[in-house]
C-alpha positions as CSV (number, residue, x, y, z in Angstrom):
1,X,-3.5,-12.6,2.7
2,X,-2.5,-16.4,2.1
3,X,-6.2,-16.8,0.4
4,X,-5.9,-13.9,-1.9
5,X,-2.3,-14.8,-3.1
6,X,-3.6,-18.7,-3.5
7,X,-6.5,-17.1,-5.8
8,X,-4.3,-14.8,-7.6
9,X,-5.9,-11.8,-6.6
10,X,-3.5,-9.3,-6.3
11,X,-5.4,-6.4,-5.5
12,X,-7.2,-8.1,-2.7
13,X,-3.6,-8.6,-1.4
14,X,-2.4,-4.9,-1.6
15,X,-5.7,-3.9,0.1
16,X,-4.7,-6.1,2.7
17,X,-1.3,-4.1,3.1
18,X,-2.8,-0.8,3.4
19,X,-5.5,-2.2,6.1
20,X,-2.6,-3.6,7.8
21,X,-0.5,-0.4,8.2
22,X,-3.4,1.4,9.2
23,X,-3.9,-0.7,11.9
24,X,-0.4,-0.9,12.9
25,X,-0.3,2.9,12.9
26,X,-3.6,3.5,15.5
27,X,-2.2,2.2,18.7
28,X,1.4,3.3,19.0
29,X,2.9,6.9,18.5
30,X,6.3,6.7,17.0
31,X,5.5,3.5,14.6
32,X,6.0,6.1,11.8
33,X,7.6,9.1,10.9
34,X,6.5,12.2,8.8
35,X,9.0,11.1,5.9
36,X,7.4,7.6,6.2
37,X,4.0,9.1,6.3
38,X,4.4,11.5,3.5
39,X,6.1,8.8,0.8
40,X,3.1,6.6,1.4
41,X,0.5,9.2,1.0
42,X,2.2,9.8,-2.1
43,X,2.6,6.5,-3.5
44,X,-1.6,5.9,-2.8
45,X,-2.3,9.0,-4.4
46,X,-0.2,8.1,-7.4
47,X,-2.2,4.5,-7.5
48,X,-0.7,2.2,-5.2
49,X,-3.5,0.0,-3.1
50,X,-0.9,-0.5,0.1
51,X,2.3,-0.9,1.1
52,X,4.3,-1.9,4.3
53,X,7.7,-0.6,5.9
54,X,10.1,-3.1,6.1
55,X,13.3,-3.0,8.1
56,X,14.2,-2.2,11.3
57,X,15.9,0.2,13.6
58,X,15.4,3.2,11.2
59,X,16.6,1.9,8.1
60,X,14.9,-0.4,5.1
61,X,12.0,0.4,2.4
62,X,8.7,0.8,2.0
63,X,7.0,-1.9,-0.1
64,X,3.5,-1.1,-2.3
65,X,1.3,-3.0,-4.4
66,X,0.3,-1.2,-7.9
67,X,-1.2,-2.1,-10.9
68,X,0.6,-1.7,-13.7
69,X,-1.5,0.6,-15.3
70,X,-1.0,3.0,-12.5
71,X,2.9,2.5,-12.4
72,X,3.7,5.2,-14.7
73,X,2.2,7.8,-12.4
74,X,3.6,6.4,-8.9
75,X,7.2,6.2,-10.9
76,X,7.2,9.8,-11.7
77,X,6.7,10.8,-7.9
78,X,9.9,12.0,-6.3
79,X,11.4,9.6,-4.1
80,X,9.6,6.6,-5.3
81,X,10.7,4.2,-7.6
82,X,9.7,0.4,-8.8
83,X,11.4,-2.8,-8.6
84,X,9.8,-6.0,-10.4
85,X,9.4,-9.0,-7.9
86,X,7.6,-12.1,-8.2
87,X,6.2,-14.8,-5.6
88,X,7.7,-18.3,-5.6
89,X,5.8,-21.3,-4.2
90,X,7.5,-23.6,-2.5
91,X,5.4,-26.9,-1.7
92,X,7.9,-28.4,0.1
């Protein structure tokens, strides 16, 4: 993941989201919930490459990567919504 952000490529590092969640889903029952389950779905069908859950003890967000010319679609999906972030580098 630290590779594909140092080469600016973006879409490598949402792949790399949704390969981790699948993983993190296989071995444990319970690491998800339908809701959960269901809102992702959604948002990959709508055009995001991954997400990840963050938060703890049944609260906090989901968090996808999309490309902006897919944003549109994913925005219009109930129950999701977009936020603009960006990446700060710190070399210190």
């Amino acid at each position: 993941m630290k590779e594909s952000l140092e080469k600016n490529d973006i879409s490598d590092f949402g792949q790399i989201l949704n390969d981790g969640w699948q993983l993190k889903r296989q071995p444990v029952n319970g690491i998800s919930g339908q809701v959960i389950d269901e809102l992702y779905e959604k948002a990959i069908k709508s055009g995001a490459i991954g997400g990840k859950l963050l938060g703890a003890g049944g609260g906090g967000f989901l968090l996808f990567y999309c490309e902006k010319n897919k944003l549109e679609k994913l925005e219009r999906e109930p129950g999701l919504k977009s936020s603009d972030f960006r990446f700060e580098f710190d070399e210190t």
